[in-house]
VOGU-3710 file (C-alpha; in Angstrom, 3 decimals, decimal comma):
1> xxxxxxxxxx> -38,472/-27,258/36,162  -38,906/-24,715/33,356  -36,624/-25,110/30,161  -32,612/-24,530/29,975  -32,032/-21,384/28,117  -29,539/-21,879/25,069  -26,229/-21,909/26,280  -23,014/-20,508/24,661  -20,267/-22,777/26,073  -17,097/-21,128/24,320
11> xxxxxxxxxx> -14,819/-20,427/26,999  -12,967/-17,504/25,543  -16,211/-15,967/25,319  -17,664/-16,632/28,866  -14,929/-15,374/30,729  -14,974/-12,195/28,694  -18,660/-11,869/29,937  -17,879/-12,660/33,290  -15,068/-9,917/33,515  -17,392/-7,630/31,720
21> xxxxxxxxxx> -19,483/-7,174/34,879  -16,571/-6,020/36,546  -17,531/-8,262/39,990  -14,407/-10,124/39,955  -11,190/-9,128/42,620  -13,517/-6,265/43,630  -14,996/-6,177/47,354  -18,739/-6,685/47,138  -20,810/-5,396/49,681  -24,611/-5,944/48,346
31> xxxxxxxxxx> -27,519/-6,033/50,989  -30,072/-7,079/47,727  -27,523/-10,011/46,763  -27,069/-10,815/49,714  -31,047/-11,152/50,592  -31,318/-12,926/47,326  -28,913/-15,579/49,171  -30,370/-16,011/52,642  -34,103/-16,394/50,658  -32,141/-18,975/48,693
41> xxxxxxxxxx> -31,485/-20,942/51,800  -34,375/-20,389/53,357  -36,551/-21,443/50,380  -34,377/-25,270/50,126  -34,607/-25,385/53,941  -30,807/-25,330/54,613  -28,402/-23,127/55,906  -25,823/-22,441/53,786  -25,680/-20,928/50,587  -23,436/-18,996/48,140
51> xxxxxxxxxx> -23,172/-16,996/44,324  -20,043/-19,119/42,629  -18,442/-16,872/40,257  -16,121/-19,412/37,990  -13,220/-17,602/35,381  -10,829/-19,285/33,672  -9,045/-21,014/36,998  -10,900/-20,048/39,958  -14,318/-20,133/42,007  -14,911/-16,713/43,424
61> xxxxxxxxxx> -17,309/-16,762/46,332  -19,010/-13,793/45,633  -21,853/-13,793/48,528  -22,539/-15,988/51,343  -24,753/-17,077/53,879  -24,215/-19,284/56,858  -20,219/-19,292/56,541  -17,389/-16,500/55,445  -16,652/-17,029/51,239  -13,277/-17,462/49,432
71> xxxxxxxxxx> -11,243/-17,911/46,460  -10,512/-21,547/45,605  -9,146/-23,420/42,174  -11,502/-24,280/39,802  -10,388/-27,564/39,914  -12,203/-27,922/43,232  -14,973/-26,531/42,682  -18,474/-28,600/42,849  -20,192/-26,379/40,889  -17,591/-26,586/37,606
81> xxxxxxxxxx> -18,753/-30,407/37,081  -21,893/-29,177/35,573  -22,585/-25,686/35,613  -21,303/-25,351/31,603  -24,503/-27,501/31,014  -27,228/-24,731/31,998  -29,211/-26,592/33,591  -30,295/-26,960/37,129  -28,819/-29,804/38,928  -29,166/-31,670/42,734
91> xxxxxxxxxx> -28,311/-34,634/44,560  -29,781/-35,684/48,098  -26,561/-36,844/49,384  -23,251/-35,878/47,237  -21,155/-38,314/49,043  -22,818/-41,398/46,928  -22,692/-39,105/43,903  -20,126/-40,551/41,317  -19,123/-36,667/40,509  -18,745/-34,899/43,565
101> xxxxxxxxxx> -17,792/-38,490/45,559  -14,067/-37,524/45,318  -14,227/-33,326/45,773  -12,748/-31,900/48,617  -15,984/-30,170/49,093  -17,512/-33,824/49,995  -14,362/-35,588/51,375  -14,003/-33,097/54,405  -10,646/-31,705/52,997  -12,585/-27,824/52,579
111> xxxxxxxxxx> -16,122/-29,370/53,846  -18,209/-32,079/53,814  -21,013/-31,516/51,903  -24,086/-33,983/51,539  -27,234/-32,382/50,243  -26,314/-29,833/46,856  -27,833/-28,162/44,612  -27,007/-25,775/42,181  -28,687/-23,220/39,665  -26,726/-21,686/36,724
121> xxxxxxxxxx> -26,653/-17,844/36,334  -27,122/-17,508/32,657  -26,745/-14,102/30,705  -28,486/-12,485/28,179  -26,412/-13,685/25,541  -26,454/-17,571/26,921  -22,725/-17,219/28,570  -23,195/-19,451/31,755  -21,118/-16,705/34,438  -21,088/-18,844/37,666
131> xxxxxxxxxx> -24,065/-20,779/39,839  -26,726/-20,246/42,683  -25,598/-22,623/45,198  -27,254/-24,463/48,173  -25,815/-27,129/50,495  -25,567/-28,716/53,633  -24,018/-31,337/55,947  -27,070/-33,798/55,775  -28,771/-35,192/53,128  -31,516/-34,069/52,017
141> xxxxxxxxxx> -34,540/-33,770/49,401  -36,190/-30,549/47,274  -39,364/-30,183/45,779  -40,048/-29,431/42,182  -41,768/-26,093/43,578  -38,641/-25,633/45,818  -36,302/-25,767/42,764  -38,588/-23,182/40,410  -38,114/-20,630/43,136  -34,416/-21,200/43,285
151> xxxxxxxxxx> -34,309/-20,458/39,615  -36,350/-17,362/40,140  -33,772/-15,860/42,799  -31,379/-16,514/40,156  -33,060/-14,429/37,534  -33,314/-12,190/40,179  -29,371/-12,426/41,406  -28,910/-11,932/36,972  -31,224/-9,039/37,384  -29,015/-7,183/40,245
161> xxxxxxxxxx> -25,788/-7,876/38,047  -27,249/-5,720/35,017  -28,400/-3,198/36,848  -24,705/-2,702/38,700  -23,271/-3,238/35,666  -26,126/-0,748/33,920  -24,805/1,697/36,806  -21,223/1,777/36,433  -21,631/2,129/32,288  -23,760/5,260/33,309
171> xxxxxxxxxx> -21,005/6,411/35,443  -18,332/6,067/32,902  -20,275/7,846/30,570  -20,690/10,588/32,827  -16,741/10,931/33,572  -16,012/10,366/29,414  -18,328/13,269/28,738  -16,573/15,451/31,235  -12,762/14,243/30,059  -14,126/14,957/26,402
181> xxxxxxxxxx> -15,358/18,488/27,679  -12,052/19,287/29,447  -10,406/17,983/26,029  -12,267/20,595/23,831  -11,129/23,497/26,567  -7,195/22,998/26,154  -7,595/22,462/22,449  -9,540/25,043/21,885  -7,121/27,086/24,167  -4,119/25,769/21,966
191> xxxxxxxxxx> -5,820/27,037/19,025  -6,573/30,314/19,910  -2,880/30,917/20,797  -2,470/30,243/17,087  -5,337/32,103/15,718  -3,893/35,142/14,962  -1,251/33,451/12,870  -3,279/31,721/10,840  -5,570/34,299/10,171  -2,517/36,605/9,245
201> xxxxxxxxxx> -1,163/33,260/7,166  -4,683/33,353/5,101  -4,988/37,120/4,586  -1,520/37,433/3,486  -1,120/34,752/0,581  -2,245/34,951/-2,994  -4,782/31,937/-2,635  -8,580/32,523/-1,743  -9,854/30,657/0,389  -13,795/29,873/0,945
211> xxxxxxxxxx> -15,442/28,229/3,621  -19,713/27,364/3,420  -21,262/26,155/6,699  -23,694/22,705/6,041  -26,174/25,236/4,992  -24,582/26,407/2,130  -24,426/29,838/3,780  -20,653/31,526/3,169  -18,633/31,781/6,919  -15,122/32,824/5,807
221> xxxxxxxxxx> -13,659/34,412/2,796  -9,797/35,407/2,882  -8,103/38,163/1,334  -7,365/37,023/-1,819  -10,976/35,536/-2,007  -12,739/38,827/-1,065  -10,620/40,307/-3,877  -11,423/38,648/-6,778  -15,684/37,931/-5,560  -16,032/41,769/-4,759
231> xxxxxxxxxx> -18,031/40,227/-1,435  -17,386/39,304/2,241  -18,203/36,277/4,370  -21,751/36,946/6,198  -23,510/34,260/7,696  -26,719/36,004/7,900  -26,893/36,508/4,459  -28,654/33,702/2,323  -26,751/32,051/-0,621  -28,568/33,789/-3,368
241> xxxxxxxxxx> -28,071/37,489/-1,484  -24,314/36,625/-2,238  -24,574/35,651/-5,980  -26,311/38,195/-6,709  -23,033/40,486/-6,369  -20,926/38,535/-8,764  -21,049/36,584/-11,668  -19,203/32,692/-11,937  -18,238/31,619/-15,761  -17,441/28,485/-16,696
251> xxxxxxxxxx> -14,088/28,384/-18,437  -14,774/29,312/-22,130  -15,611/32,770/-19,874  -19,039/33,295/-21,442  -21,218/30,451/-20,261  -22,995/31,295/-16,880  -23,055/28,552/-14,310  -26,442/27,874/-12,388  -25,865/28,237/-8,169  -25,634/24,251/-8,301
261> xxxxxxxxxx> -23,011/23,990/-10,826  -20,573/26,941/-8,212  -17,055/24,796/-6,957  -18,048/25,541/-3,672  -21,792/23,886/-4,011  -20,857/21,011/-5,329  -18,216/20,277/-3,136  -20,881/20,400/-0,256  -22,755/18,450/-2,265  -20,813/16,011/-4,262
271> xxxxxxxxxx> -17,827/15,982/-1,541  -14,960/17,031/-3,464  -14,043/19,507/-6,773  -10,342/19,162/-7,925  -8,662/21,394/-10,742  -11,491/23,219/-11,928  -11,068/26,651/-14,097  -13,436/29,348/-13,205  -14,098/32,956/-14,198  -15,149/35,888/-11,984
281> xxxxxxxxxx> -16,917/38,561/-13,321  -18,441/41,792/-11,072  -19,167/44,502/-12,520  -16,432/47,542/-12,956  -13,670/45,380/-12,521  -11,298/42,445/-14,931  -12,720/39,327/-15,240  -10,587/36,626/-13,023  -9,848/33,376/-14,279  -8,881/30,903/-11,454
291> xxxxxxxxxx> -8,305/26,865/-10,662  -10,482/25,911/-8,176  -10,325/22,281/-5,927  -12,161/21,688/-2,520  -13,882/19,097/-0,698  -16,433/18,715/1,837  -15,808/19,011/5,654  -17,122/15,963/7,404  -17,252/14,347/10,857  -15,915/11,392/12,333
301> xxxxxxxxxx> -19,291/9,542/11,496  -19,879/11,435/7,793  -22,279/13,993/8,797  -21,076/16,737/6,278  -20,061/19,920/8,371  -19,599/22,249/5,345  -17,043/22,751/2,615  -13,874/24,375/1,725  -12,716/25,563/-1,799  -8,726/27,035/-2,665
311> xxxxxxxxxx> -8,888/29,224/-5,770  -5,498/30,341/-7,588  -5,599/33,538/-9,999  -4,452/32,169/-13,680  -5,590/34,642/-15,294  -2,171/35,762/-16,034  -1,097/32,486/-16,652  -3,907/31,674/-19,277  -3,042/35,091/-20,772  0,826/34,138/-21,591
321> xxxxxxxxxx> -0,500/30,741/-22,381  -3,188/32,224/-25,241  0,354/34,761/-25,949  2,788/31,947/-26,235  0,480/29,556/-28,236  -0,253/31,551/-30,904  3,524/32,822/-31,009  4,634/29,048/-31,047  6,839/29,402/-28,321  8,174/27,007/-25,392
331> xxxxxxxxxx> 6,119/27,234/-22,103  8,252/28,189/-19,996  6,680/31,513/-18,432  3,648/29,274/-18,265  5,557/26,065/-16,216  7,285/28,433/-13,654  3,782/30,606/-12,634  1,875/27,073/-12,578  4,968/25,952/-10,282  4,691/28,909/-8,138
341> xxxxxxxxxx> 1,013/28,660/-7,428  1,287/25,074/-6,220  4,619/25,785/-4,073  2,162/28,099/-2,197  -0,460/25,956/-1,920  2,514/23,298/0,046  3,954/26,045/1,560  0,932/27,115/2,922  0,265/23,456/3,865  3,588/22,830/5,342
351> xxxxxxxxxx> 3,328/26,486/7,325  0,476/25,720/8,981  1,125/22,267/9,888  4,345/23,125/11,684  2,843/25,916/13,060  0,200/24,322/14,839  2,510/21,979/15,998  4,557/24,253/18,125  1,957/25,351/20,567  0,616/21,535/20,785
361> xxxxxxxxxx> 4,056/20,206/21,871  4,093/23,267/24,393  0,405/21,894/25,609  1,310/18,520/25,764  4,934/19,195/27,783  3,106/21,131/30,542  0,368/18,348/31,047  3,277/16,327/31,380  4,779/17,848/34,437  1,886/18,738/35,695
371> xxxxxxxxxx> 0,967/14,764/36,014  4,413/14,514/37,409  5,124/16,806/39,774  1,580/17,020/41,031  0,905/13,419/41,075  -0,315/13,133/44,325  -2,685/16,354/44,408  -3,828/15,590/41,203  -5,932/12,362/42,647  -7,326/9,283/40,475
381> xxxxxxxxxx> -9,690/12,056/38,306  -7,205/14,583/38,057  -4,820/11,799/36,475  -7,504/10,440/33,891  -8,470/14,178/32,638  -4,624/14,888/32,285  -4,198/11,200/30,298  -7,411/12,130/28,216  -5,880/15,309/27,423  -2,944/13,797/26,204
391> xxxxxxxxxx> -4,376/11,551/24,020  -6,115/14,129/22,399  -3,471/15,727/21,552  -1,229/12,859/20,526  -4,064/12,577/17,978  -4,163/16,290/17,037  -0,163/15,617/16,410  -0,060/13,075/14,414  -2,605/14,425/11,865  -0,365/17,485/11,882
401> xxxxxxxxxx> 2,567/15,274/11,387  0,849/13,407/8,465  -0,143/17,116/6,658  3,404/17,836/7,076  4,788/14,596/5,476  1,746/15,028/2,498  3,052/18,884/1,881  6,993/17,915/1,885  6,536/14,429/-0,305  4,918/16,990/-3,031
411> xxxxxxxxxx> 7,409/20,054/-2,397  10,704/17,932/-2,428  13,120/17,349/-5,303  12,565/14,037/-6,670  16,327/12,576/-7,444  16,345/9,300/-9,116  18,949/7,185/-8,412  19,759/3,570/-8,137  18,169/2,780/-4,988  19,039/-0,998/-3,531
421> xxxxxxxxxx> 14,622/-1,803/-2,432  15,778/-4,485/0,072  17,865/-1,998/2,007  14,939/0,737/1,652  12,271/-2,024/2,796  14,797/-3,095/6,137  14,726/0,952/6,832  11,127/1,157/6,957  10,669/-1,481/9,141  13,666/0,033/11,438
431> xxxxxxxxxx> 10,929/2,835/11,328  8,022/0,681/12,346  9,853/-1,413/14,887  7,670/-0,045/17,792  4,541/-0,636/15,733  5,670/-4,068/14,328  6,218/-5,393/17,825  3,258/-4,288/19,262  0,792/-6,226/16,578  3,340/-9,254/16,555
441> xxxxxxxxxx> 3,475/-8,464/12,674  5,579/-10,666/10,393  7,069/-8,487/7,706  8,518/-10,697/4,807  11,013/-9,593/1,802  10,891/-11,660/-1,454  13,481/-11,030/-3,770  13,892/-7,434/-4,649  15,590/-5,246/-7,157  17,632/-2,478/-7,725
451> xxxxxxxxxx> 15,792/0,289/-9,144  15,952/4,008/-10,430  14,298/6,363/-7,855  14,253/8,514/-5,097  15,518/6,868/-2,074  14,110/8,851/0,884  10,748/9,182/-1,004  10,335/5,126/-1,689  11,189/4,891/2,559  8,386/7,110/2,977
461> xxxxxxxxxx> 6,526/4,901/0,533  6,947/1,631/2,115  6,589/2,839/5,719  3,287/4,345/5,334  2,146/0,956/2,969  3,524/-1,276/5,948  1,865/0,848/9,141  -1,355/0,968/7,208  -1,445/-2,840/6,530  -0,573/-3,544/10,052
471> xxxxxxxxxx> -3,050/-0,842/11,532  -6,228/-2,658/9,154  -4,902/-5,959/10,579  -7,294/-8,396/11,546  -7,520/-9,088/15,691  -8,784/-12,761/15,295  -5,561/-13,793/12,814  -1,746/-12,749/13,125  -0,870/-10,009/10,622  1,674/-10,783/8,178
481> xxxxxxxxxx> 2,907/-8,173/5,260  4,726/-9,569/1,962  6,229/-6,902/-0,215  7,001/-8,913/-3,882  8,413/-7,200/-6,942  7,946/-7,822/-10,453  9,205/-7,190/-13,796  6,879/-5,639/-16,115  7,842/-3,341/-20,075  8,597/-0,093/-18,609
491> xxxxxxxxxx> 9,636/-0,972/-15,156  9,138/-2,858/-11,996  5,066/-3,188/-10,043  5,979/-3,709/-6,323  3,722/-5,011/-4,494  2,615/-5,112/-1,012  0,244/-7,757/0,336  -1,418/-8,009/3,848  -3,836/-10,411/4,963  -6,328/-7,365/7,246
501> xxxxxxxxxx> -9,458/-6,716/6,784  -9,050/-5,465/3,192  -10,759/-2,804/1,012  -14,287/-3,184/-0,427  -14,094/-2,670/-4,387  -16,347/0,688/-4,730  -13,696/2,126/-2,224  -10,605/1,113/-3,814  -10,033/5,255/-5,746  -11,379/6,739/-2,726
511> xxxxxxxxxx> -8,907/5,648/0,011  -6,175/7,270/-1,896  -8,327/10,846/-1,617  -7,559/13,177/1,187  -9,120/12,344/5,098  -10,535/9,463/3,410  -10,829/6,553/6,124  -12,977/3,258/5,692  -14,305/3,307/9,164  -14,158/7,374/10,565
521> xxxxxxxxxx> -15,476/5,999/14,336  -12,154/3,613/14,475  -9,609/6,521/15,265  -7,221/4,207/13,097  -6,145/7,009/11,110  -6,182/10,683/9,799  -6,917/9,407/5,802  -3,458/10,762/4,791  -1,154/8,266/4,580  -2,325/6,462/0,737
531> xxxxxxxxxx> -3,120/10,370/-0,141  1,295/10,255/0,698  2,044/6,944/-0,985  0,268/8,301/-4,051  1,736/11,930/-4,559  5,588/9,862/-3,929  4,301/7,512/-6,648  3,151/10,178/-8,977  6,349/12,064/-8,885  8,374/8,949/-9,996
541> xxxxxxxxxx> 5,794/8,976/-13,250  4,219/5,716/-12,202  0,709/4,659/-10,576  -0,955/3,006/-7,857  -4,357/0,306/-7,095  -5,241/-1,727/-4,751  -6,734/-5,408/-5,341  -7,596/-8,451/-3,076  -4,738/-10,347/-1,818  -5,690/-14,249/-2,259
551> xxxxxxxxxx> -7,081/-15,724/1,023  -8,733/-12,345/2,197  -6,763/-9,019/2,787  -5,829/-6,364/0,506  -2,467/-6,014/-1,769  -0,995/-2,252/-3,273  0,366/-2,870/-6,146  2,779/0,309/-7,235  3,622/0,416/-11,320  6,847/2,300/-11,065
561> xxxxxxxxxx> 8,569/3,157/-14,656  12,293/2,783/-15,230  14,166/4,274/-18,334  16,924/1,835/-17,887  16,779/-1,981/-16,172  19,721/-1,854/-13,340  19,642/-4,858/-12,239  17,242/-8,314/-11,473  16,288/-9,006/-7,862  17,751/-11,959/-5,830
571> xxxxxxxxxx> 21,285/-11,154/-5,285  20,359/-10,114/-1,172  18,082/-12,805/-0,838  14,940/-13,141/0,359  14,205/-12,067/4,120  11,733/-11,551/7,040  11,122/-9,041/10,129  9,352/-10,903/12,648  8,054/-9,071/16,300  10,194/-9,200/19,255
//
């Protein structure tokens, strides 16, 4: 007989490769597996024969010849004494057998089987699925030649599964592609409802606003933007047709920058600009001195889709600035126009956010009743398109939800206060609940203090550091969050420790950027949440990192300065929130 492939006996494993063939508590009705079977018998001379399917606790008779197949316990089967061992086995007469002597099989309580023989069906990866059986009443004896061709039918019967199970992934694909195309037509119809509004949003406030396609070629240019470059957005036209018509300055407003060196360049190119001051100059007209930050546009897998750059006009400001300097005055002209540009920047964030919500809920409400009151005509497809709908849309949400929570934790009032961080950290998990439950997370409390700061924003704080924890969580280990505090000169560093996946070292200043993600194909997240936890940590004056936690996992560590020491932690106690 030829050699036993390598076998992969973990049992965890094997079933999962079993199930992923999708044969099991599904009626089979397969003329080829079924010819595969009869040549079986024919081939060892006898006439009975079956494909044993074996899970976790049963023997599924998949196909049969020469007597109608069933469901039976594992425990009973013949073919679970050896199969594991992926090899071929037989005896001539199973009642002298010492293991199959006792099986109901061979005792006459299901049968009374004599001559057996076996072949295991053996994946690709080595995961031993279920056996090639032959039997019969009398003993009985097989060749060596006999027993190679019963292992080629079962190469064969391995053959048939992959290309069924080769068929159905096909099919799937197919129906994803189409669920994904009806996606794109209601969000793209939800977004044209709102397209006039934003486009009256962007034309009406004082920010520009450019947009390059992957090219580098300009495809939108607000208001404000068209203003100050003299210039409007035209595809058609190459970069260089465009600079030609204005001039860019770094911000000593004499040195010329090269078309590599533009804000909107180099964040196509280098993926993000942030707080750079430009100056425009086109000829007939005041030069205009602006701040420029932007980032690249990129797809769930990287690919960069173009850029986008928000410019605010300081000219003004750097003109009261130059006045008030050289007057010795306080700044406080200067303070309130820097103010005002960034409270349009959030409002603008916080506008459109909320905006775009609206007509999303609206989407999502009628897709609702629609699966509800037209269950029945809506039919098995008709039910998947609407749930595929949904979830894109639940996704579309809750990155508006996060862009809203990123534009309010920068526009509200920070109020420090004494703020009691055990009864902040038993609110956020209130807040998680649903999410703690469902990962059968273990949230634990050391000892915490009582410290100066904004109560509502530190909530914020600790919910997004706990959901991101337990959304990086490890599936092979359960998740369990520790949030520790610690003196330190100025203040208190809270800490909050996970044992997930963690964060490699070169990423540890990116995840706090903007749509920055680890792993973009996940769907884990929108990238927004540590963007949150920093601005909240920034407006309390303090700073935040991320290190390993000991034992594999990541810990965020947030320095948070106090001007007076309220009080040492321990008086509530340590606690834990644990799922369910």
């Amino acid at each position: 007989m030829r050699t036993a492939p390598e076998v992969i006996v973990g049992e965890a494993q094997r079933v999962a490769a079993l199930r992923g063939y999708g044969l099991l508590d599904v009626p089979v009705r397969d003329d080829e597996l079924e010819g595969v079977v009869r040549l079986a018998a024919a081939v060892a001379g006898v006439p009975t024969a079956t494909l044993n399917l074996i899970d976790d606790h049963r023997q599924c008779q998949l196909t049969t010849v020469g007597f109608r197949g069933s469901d039976s316990p594992r425990t009973d089967s013949m073919c679970d004494v050896r199969f594991l061992e992926g090899r071929t086995v037989w005896t001539r007469d199973a009642s002298t057998h010492p293991d199959y002597a006792t099986n109901p099989w061979v005792t006459g309580q299901l049968a009374a089987v004599r001559f057996y023989a076996s072949v295991p069906l053996v994946d690709a990866s080595g995961h031993v699925l279920g056996t090639l059986c032959v039997f019969d009443v009398v003993p009985r004896v097989v060749t060596h030649a006999q027993l190679r061709l019963l292992e080629d039918a079962a190469g064969v019967v391995m053959a048939l599964f992959e290309r069924r199970r080769q068929a159905r992934d096909n099919a799937n694909l197919a129906a994803e592609a189409d669920e994904q195309r009806t996606l794109v037509e209601l969000t793209m119809g939800a977004l044209e409802e709102r397209y006039e509004l934003t486009e009256a949003i962007l034309e009406t406030i004082d920010v520009g606003v450019a947009v390059a396609g992957p090219d580098g070629r300009l495809t939108m240019l607000n208001r404000a933007a068209r203003d100050w470059l003299g210039v409007d957005a035209d595809t058609r036209l190459d970069r260089g047709d465009h600079l030609d018509r204005y001039t860019v300055l770094a911000a000593d407003g004499v040195t010329r920058l090269t078309p590599e060196q533009r804000p909107l360049r180099r964040a196509l190119v280098e993926g993000s600009v942030s707080g750079e001051e430009r100056v425009i100059a086109v000829d007939g007209r005041p030069p205009v001195r602006l701040t420029t930050s932007g980032r690249a546009l990129l797809a769930a897998d990287g690919t960069r889709l173009g850029a986008v750059i928000a410019m605010s006009d300081v000219t003004r400001d750097r003109e009261q600035r130059a006045a008030l300097e050289s007057a010795h005055l306080e700044l406080a002209d200067r303070t309130r126009e820097l103010e005002r540009s960034n409270d349009e920047l959030e409002q603008f964030a916080a506008t459109v956010s909320h905006d775009l919500r609206s007509p999303l809920t609206v989407v999502d409400g009628y897709l609702e009743l629609l699966d509800e009151v037209y269950d029945d005509a809506l039919g098995d497809q008709g039910r998947s398109w609407v749930a595929t709908a949904r979830r894109g849309l639940g996704r579309t949400l809750a990155l508006t939800d996060a862009l809203l929570t990123y534009a309010q934790a920068g526009a509200t009032r920070c109020v420090r206060r004494p703020v009691d961080l055990r009864e902040v950290l038993d609110a956020a998990v209130v807040d998680l609940r649903h999410e703690v439950v469902g990962a059968g997370a273990l949230i634990e409390g050391g000892e915490l203090p009582t410290l100066l700061g904004d109560e509502s924003l530190l909530r914020q704080l600790l919910q997004n550091l706990l959901g991101n924890a337990i959304k990086h969580r490890r599936p092979d280990v359960p998740c369990r969050v520790q949030v520790t505090a610690a003196p330190t000169d100025d203040g208190w560093v809270v800490s909050v420790a996970d044992n997930g996946r963690g964060i490699p070292a070169d990423q540890r200043q990116r995840v706090f950027a903007m749509f920055t993600t680890l792993d973009p194909g996940a769907r884990t997240g929108h990238g927004v949440g540590l963007a949150t936890c920093q601005r909240i940590v920034e407006r309390h004056g303090g700073r935040i990192w991320v290190a390993d936690t000991p034992g594999g996992g990541a810990t965020v560590h947030v320095g948070l300065p106090q001007s007076t020491e309220l009080s040492s932690p321990g008086s509530p106690g340590a606690s834990a929130h644990r799922a369910g």
